[in-house]
C-alpha positions as a Markdown table, in Angstrom:
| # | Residue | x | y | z |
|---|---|---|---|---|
| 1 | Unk | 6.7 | 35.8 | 39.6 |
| 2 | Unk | 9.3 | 34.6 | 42.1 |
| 3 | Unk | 11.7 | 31.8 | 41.4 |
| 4 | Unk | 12.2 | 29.0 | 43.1 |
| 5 | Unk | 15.4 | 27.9 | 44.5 |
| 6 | Unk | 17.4 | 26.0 | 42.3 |
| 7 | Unk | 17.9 | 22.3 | 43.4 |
| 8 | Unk | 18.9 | 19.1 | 41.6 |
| 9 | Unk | 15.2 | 18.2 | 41.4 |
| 10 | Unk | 13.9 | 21.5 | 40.1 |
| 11 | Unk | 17.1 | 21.4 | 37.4 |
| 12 | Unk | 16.6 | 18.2 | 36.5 |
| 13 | Unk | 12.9 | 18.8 | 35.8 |
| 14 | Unk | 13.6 | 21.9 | 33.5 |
| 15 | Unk | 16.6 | 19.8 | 31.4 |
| 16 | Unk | 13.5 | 17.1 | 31.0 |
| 17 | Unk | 11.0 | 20.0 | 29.6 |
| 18 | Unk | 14.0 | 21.1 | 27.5 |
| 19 | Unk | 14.9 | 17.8 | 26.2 |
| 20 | Unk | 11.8 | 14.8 | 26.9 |
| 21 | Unk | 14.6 | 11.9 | 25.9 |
| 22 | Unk | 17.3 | 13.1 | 28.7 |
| 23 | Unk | 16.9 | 9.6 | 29.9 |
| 24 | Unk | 16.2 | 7.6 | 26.6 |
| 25 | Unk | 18.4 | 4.2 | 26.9 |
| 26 | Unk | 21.1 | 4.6 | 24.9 |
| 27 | Unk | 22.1 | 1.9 | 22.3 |
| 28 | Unk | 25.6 | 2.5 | 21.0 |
| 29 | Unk | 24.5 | 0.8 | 18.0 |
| 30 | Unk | 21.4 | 2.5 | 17.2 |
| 31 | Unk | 22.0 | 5.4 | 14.7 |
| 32 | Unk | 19.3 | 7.6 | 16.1 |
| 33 | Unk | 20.6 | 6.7 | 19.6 |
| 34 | Unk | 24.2 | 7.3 | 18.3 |
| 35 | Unk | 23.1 | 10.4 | 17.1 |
| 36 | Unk | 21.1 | 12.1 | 20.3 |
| 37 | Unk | 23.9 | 10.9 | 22.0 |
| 38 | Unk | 24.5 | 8.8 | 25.5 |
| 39 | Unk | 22.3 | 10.3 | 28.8 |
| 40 | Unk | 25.8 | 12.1 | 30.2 |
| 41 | Unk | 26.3 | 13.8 | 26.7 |
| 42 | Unk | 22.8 | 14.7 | 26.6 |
| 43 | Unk | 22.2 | 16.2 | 30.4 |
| 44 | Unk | 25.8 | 18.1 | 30.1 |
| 45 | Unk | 23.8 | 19.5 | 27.0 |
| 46 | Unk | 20.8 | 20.4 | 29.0 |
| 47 | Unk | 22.7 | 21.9 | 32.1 |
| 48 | Unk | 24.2 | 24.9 | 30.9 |
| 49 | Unk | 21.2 | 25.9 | 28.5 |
| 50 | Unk | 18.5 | 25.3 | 31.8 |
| 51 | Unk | 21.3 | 27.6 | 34.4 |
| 52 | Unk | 21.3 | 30.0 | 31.4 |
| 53 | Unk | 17.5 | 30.0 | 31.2 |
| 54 | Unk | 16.9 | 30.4 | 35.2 |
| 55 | Unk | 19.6 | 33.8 | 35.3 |
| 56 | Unk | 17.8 | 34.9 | 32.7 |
| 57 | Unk | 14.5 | 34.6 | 34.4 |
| 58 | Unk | 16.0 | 36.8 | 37.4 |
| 59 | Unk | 15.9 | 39.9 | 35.0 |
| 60 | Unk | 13.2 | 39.4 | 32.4 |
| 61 | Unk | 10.5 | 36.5 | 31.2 |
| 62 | Unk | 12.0 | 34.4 | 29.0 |
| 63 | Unk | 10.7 | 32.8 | 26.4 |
| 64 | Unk | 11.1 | 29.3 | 27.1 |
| 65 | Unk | 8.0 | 28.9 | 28.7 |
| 66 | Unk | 7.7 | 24.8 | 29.9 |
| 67 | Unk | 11.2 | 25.5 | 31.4 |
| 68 | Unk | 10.0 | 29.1 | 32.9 |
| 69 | Unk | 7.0 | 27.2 | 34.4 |
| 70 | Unk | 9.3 | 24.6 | 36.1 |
| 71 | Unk | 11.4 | 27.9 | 37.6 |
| 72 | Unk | 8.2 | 29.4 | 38.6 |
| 73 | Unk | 6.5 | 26.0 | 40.4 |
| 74 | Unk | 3.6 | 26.2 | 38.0 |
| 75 | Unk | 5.0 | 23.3 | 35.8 |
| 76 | Unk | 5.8 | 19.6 | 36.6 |
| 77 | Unk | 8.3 | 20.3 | 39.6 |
| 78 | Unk | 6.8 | 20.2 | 43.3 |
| 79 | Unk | 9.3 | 20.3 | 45.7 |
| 80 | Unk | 8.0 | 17.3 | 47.5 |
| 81 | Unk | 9.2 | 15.6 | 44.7 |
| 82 | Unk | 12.5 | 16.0 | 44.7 |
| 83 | Unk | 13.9 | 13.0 | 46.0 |
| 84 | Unk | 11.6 | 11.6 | 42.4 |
| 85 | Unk | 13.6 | 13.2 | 40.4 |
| 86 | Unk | 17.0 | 12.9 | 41.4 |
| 87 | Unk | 16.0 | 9.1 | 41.3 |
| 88 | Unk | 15.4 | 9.6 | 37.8 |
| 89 | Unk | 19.4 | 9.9 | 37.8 |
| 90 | Unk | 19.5 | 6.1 | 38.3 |
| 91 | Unk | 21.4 | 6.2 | 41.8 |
| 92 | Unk | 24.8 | 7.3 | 39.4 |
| 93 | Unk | 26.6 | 9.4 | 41.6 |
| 94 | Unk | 28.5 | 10.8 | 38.8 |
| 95 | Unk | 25.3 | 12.2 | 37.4 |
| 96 | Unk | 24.4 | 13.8 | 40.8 |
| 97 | Unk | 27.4 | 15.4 | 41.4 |
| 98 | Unk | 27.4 | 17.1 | 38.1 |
| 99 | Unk | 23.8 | 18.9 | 38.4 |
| 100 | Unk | 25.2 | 19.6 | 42.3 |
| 101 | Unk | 28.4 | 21.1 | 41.2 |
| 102 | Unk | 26.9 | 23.0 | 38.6 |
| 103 | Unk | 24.3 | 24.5 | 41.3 |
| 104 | Unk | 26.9 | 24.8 | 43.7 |
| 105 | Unk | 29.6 | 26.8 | 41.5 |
| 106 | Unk | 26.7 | 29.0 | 40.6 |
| 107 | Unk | 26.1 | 30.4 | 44.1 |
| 108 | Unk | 29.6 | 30.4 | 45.0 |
């Protein structure tokens, strides 16, 4: 099945199948919250393991299967939601421009 393009949205919807609590509040002095770590830790988790997931989808099914549905546009992700989920970053420009980057020094 074809893939569809990667954009923040669609990346930001697989690192949310990958890990549901990307965006949990985080409470420095919380020891759960301490220990999952604060939303930047988490998505710069999440990024390299989704981009690694998508390649790997090019060549073969892999067997993440909620993020390969997300890849696929049979999960969660539309693209006329994109704008939704970029929102989800919180307007935090910093945030944005690390997914973007990440995209963007894929494909260069």
């Amino acid at each position: 099945m074809p893939l569809l393009p990667l954009t923040p949205g669609l990346v930001i919807s697989a690192m949310l199948r990958f890990n549901n609590g990307l965006f949990a509040p985080h409470d420095p002095d919380c020891v759960i919250m301490r220990a999952i770590g604060s939303v930047e830790e988490r998505i710069s988790a999440a990024l390299p393991y989704v981009l690694t997931r998508y390649d790997a989808q090019k060549v073969e099914t892999i067997t993440d299967l909620q993020i390969a549905e997300e890849f696929e546009g049979t999960g969660f992700y539309r693209p006329e939601k994109e704008q939704e989920y970029i929102d989800m970053l919180g307007g935090r420009a910093d945030l944005f421009e690390l997914v973007s980057t990440a995209i963007a020094e894929r494909s260069a």
